[in-house]
DSSP file (Angstrom, degrees, kcal/mol; ACC not computed):
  #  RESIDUE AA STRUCTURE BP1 BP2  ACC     N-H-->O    O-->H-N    N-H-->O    O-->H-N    TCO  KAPPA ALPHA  PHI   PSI    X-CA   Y-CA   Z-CA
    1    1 A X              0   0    0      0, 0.0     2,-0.1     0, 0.0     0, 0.0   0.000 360.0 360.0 360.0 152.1  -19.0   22.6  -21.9
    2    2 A X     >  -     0   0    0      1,-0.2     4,-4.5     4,-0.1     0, 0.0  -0.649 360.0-114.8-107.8 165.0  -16.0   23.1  -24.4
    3    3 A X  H  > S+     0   0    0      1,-0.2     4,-0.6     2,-0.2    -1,-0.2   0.376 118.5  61.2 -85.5  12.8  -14.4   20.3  -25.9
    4    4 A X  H  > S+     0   0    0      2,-0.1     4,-1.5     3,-0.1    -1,-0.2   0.868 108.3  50.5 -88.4 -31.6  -11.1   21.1  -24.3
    5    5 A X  H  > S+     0   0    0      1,-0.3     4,-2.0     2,-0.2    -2,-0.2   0.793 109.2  57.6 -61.0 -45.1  -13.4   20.5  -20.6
    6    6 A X  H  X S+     0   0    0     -4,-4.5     4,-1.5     2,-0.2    -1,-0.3   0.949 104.5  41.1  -6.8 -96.0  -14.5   17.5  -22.1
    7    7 A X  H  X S+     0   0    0     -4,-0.6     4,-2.7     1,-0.3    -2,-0.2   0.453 113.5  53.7 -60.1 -40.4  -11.5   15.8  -22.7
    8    8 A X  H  X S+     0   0    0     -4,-1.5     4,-2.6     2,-0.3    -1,-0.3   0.996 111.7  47.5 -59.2 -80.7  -10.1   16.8  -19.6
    9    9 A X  H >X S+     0   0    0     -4,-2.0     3,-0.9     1,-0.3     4,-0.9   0.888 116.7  44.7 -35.6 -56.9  -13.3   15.4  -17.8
   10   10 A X  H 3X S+     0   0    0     -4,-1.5     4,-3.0     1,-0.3     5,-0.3   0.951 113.0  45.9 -80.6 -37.7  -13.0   12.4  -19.7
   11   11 A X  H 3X S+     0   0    0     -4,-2.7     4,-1.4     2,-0.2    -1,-0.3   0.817 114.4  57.3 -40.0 -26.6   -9.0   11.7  -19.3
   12   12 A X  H XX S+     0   0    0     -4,-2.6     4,-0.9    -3,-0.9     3,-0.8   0.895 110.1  36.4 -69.1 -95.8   -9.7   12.4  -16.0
   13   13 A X  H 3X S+     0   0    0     -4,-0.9     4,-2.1     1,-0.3    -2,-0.2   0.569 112.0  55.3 -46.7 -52.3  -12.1    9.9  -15.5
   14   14 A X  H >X S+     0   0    0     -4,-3.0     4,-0.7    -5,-0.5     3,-0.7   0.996 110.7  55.1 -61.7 -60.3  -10.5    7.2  -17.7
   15   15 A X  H XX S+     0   0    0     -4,-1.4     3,-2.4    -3,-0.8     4,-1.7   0.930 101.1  53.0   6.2 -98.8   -7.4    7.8  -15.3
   16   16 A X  H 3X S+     0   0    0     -4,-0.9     4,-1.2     1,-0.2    -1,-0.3   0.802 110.8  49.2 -47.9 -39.4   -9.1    7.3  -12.3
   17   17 A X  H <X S+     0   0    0     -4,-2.1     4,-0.8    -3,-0.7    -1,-0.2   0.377 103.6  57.3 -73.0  -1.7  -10.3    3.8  -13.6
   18   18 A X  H <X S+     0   0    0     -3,-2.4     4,-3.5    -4,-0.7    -2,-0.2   0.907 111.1  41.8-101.9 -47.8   -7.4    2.8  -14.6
   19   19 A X  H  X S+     0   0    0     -4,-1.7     4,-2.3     2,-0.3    -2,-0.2   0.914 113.2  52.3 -40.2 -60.2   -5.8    3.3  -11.0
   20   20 A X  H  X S+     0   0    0     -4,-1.2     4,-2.9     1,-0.3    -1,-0.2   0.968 112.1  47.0 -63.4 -41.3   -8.6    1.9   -9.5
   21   21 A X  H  < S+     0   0    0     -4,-0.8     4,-0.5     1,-0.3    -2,-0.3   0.884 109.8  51.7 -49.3 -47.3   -8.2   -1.0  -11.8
   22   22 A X  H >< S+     0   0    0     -4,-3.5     3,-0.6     1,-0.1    -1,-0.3   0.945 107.2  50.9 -53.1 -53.4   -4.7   -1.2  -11.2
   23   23 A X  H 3< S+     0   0    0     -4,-2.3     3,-0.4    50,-1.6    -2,-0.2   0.947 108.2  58.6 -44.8 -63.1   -5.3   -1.3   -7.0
   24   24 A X  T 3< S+     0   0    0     -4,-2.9    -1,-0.2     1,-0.3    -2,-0.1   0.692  99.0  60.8 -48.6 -23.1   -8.3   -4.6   -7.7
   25   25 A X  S <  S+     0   0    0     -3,-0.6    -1,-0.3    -4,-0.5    -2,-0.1   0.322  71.5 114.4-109.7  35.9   -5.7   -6.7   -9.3
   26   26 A X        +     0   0    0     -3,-0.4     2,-0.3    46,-0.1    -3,-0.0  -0.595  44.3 165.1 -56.8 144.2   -3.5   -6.8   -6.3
   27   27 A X     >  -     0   0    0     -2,-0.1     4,-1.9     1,-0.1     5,-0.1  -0.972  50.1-118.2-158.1-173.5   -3.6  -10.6   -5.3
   28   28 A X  T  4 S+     0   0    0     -2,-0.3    -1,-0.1     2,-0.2    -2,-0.0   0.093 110.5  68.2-115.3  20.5   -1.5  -12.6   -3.0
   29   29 A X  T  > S+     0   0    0      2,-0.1     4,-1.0     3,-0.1     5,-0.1   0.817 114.5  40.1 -53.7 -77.5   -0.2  -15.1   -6.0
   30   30 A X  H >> S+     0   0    0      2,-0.2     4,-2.1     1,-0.2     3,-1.3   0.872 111.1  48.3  -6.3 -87.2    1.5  -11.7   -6.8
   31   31 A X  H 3X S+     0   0    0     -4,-1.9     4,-2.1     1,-0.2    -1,-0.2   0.949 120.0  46.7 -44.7 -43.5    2.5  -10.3   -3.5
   32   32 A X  H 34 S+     0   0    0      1,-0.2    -2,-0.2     2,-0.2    -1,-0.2   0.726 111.1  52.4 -90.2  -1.4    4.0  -13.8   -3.1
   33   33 A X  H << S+     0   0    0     -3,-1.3    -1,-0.2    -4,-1.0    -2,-0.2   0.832 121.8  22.2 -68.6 -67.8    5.5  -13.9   -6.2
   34   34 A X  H  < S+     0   0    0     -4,-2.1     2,-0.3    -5,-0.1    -2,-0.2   0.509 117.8  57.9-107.4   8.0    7.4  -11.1   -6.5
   35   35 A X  S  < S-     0   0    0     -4,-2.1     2,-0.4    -5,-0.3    71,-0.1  -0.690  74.4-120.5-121.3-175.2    8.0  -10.1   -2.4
   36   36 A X        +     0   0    0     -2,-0.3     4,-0.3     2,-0.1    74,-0.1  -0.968  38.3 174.7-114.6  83.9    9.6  -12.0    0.7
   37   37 A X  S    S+     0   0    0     -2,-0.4    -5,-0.1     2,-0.2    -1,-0.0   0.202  71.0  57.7-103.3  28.6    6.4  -11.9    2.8
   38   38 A X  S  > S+     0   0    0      2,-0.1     4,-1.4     3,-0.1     5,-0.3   0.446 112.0  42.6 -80.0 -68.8    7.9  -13.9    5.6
   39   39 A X  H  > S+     0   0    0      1,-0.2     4,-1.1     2,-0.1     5,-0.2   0.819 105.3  55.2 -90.9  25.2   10.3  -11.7    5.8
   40   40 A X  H  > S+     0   0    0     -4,-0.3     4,-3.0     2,-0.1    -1,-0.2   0.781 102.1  68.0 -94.3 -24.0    8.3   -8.8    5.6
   41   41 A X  H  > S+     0   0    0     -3,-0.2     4,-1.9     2,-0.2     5,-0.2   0.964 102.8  43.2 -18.6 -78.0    6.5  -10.6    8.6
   42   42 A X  H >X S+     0   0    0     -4,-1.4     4,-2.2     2,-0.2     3,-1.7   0.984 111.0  53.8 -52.2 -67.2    9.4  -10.0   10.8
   43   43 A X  H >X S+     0   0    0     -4,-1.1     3,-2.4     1,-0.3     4,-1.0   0.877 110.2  49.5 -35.4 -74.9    9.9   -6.5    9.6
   44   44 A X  H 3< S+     0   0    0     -4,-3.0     6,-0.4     1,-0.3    -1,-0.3   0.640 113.9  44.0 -29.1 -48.6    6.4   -5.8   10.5
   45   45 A X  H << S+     0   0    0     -4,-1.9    -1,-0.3    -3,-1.7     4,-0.3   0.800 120.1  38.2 -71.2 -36.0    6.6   -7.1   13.5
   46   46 A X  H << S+     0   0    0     -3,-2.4    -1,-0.2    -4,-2.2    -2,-0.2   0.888 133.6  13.1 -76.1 -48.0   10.1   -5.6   14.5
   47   47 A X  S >X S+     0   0    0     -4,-1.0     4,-0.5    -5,-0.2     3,-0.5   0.702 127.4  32.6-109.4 -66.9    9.6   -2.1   12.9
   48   48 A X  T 34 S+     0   0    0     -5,-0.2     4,-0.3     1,-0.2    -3,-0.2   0.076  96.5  75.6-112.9  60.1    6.1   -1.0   11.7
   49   49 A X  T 3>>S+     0   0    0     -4,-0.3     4,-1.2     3,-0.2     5,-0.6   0.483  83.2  75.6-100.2 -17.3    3.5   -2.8   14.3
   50   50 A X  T <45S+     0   0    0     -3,-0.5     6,-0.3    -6,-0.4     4,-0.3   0.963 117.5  14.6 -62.5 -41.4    4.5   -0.2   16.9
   51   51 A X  T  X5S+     0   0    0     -4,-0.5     4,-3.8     4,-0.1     5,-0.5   0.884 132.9  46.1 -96.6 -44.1    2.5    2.1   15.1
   52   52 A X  T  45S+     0   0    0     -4,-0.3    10,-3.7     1,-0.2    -3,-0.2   0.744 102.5  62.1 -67.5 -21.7    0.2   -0.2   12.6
   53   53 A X  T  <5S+     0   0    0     -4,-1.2    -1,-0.2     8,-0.2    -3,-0.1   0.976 124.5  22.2 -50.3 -58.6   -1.0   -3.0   15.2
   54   54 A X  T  4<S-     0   0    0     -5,-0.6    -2,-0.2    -4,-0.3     7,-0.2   0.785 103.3-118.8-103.1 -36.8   -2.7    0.2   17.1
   55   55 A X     <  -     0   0    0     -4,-3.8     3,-0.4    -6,-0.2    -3,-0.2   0.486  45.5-178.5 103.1   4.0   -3.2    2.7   14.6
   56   56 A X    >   +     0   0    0     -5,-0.5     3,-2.6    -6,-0.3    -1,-0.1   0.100  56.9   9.1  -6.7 127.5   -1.1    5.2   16.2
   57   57 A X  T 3  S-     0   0    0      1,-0.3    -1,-0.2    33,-0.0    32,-0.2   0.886 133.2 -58.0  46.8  51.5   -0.5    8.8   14.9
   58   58 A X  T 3  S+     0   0    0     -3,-0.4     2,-0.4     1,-0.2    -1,-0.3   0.304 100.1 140.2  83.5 -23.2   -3.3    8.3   12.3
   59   59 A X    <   -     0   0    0     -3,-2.6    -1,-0.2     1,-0.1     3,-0.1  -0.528  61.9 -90.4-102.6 151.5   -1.6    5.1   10.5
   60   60 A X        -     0   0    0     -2,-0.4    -5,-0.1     1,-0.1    -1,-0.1  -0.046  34.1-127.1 -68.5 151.4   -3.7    2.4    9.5
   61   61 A X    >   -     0   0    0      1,-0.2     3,-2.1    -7,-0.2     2,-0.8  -0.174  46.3 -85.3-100.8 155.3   -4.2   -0.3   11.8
   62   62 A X  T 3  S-     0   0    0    -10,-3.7    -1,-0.2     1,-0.2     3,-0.1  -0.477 102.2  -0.6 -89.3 127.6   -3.4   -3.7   10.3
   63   63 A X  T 3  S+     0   0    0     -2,-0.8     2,-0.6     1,-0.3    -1,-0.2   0.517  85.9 144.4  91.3   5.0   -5.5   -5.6    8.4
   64   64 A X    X>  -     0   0    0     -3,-2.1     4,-3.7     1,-0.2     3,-1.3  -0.746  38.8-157.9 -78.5 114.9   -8.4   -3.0    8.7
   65   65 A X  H 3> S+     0   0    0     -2,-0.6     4,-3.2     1,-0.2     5,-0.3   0.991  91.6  63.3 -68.5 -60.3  -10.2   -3.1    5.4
   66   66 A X  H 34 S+     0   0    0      1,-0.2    -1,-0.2     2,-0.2    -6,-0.0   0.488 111.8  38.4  -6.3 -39.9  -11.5    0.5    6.3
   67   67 A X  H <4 S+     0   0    0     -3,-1.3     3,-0.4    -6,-0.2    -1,-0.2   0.823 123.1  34.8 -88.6 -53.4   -7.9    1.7    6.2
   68   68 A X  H  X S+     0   0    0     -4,-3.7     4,-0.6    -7,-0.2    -2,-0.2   0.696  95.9  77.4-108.9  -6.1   -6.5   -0.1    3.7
   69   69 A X  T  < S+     0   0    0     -4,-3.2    -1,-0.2    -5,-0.5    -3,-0.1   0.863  97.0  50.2 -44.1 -34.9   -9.1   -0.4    1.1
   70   70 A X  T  4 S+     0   0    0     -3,-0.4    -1,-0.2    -5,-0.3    -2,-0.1   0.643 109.6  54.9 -97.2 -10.1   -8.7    2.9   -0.1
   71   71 A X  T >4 S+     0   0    0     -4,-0.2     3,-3.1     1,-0.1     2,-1.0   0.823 101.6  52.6 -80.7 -73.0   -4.8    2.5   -0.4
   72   72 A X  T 3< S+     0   0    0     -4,-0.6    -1,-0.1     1,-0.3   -46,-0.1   0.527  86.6  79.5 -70.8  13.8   -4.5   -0.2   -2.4
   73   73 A X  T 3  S+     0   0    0     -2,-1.0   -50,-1.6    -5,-0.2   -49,-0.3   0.638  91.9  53.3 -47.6 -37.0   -6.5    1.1   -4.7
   74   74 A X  S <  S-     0   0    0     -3,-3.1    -2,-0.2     1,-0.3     2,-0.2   0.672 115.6-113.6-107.8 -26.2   -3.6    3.0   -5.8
   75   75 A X     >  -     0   0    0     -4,-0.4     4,-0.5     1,-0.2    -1,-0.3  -0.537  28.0 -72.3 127.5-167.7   -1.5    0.0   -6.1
   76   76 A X  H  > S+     0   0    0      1,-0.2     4,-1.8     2,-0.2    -1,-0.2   0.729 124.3  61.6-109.5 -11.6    1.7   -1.5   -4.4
   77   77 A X  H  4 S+     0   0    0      1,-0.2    -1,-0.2     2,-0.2    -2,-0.1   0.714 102.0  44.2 -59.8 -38.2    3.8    0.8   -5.8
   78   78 A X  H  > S+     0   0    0      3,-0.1     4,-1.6     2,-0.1    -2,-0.2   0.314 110.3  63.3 -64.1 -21.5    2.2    4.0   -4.3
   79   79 A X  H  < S+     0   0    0     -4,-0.5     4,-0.3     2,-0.2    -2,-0.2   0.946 108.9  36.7 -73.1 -67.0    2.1    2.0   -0.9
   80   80 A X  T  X S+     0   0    0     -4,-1.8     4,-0.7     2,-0.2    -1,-0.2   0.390 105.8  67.5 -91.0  18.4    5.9    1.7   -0.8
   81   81 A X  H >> S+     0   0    0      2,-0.2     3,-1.0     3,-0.1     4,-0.9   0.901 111.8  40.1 -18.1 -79.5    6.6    5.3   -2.3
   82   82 A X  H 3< S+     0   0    0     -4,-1.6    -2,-0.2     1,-0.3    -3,-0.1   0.304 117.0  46.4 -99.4  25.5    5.1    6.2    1.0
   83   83 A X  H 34 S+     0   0    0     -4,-0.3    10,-1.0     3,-0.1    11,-0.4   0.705 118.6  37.5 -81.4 -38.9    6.7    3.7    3.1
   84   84 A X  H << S+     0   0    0     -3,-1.0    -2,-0.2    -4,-0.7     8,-0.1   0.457 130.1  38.1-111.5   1.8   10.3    4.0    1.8
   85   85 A X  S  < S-     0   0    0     -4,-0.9     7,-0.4     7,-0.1    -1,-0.2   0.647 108.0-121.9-118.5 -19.4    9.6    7.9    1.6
   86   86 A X        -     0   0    0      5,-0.3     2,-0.4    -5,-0.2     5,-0.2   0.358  23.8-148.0  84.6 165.9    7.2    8.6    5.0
   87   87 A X  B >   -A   90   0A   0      3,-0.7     3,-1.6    -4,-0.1    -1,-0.1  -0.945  52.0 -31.4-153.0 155.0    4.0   10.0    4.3
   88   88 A X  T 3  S-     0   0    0     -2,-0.4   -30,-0.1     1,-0.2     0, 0.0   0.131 135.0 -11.8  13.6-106.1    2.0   12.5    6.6
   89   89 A X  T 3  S+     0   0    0    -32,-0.2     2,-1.2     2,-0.1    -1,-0.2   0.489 117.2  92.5 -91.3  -8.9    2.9   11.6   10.2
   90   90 A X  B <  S-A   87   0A   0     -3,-1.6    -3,-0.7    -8,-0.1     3,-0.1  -0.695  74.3-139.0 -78.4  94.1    5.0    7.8    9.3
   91   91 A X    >>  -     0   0    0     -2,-1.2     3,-1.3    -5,-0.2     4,-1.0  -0.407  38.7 -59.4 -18.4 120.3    8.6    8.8    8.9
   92   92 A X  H 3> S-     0   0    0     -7,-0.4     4,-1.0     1,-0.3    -8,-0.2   0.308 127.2  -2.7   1.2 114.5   10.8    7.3    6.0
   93   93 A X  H >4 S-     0   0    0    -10,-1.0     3,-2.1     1,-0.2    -1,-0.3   0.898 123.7 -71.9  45.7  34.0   10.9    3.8    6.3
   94   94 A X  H <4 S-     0   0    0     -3,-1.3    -2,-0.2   -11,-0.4    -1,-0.2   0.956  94.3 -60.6  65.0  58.9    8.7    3.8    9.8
   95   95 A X  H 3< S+     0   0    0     -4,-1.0     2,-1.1     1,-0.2    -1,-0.3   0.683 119.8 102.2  77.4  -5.7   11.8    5.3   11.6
   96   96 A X    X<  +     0   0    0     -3,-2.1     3,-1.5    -4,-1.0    -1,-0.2  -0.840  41.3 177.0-139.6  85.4   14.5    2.4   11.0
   97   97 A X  T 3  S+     0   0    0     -2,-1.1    -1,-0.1     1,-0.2    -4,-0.1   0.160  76.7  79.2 -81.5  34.9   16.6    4.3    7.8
   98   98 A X  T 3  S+     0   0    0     -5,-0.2    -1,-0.2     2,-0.1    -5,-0.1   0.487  77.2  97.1 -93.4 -23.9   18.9    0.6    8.3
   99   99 A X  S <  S-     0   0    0     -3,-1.5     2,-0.1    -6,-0.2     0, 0.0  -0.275  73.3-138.5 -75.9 154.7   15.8   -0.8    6.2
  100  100 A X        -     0   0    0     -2,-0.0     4,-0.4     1,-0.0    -1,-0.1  -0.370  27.2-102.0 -91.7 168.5   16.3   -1.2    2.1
  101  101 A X  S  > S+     0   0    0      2,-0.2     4,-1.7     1,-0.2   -17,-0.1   0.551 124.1  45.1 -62.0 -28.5   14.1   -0.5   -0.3
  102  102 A X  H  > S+     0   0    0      2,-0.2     4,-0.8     1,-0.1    -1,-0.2   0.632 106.1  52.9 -92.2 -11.4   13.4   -3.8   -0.7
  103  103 A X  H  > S+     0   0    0      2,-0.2     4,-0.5     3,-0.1    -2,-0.2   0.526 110.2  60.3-113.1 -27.1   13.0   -5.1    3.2
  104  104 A X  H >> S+     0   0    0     -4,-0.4     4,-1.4     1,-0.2     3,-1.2   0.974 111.7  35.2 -75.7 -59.3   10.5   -2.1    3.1
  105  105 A X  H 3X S+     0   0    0     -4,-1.7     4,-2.7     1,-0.2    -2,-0.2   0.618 100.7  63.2 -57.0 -15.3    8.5   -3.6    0.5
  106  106 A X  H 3X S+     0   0    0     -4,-0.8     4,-1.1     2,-0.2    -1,-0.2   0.596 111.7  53.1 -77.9 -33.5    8.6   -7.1    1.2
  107  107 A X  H <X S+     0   0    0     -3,-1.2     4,-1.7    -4,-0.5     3,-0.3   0.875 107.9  47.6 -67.0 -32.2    6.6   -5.2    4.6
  108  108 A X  H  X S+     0   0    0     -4,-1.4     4,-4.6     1,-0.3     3,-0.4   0.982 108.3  57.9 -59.6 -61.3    4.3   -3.6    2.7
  109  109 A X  H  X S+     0   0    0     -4,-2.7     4,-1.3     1,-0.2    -1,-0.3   0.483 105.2  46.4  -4.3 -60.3    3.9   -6.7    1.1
  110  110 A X  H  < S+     0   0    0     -4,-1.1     4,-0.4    -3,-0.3    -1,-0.2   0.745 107.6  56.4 -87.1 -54.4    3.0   -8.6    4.1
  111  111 A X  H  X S+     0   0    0     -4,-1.7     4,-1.4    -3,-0.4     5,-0.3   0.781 109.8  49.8 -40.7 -48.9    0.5   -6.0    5.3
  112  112 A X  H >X S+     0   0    0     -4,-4.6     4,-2.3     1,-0.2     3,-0.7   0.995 109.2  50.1 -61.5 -59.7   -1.3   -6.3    2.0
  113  113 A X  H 3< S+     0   0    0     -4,-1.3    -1,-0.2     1,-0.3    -2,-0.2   0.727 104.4  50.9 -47.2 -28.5   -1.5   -9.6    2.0
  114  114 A X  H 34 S+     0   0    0     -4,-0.4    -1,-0.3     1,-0.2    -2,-0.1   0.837 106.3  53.2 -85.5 -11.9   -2.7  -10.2    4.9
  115  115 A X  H << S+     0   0    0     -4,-1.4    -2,-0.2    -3,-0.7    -1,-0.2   0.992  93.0 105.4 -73.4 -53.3   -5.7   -7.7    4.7
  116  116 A X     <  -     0   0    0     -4,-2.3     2,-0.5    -5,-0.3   -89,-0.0   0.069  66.6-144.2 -61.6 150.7   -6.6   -9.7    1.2
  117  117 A X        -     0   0    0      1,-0.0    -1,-0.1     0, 0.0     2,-0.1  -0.840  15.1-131.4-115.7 105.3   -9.4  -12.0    1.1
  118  118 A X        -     0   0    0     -2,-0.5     2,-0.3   -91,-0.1   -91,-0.0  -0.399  32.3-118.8 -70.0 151.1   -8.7  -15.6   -1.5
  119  119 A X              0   0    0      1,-0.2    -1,-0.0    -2,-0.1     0, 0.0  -0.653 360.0 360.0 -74.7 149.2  -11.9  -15.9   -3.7
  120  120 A X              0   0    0     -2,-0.3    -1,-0.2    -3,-0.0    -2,-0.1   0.615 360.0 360.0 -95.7 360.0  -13.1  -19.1   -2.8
């Protein structure tokens, strides 16, 4: 293997740990810190349960670790990229382009939070 294929492998790899690392340190001190996740409550409920309560059209159903384990890996930042931007079959801002940037994350928020698990 040449050392530029190396380096590659191994930026790659350090990369990918750093993300994953980034996703782990989600925590709900955090989420509650720096979102409204009461009112990302309502939103959820008002806007994106129509599709995330059921799992509709492929998006993940809420509070399914299955689903969102592998998202929030990537961090809350990638989450609401593709909330406030739509991603595969979800629309920009779940359909409701009256939502903010911020009233979209404060949803994400909510959704995270609730799937997370306190250490005991």
């Amino acid at each position: 293997m040449s050392r530029f294929a190396k380096g590659c492998a191994i930026g790659f790899a350090f990369f990918s740990m750093s993300q994953a690392a980034h996703g782990a340190d989600i925590s709900k001190a955090d989420l509650r810190a720096k979102y409204n996740v009461v009112k990302g409550k309502e939103i959820y409920e008002r806007v994106c349960s129509t599709c995330h309560s059921s799992g509709v059209m492929d998006a993940p159903k809420f509070c399914d670790l299955s689903d969102w384990k592998p998202r929030m890996v990537h961090g809350m930042e990638h989450l609401i990229n593709h909330a406030v931007g739509g991603f595969n079959n979800m629309p920009a801002k779940g359909g409701m382009e009256s939502l903010t940037v911020g009233e979209s994350s404060d949803a994400v928020a909510y959704m995270v939070d609730q799937c997370l698990v306190e250490p005991k």
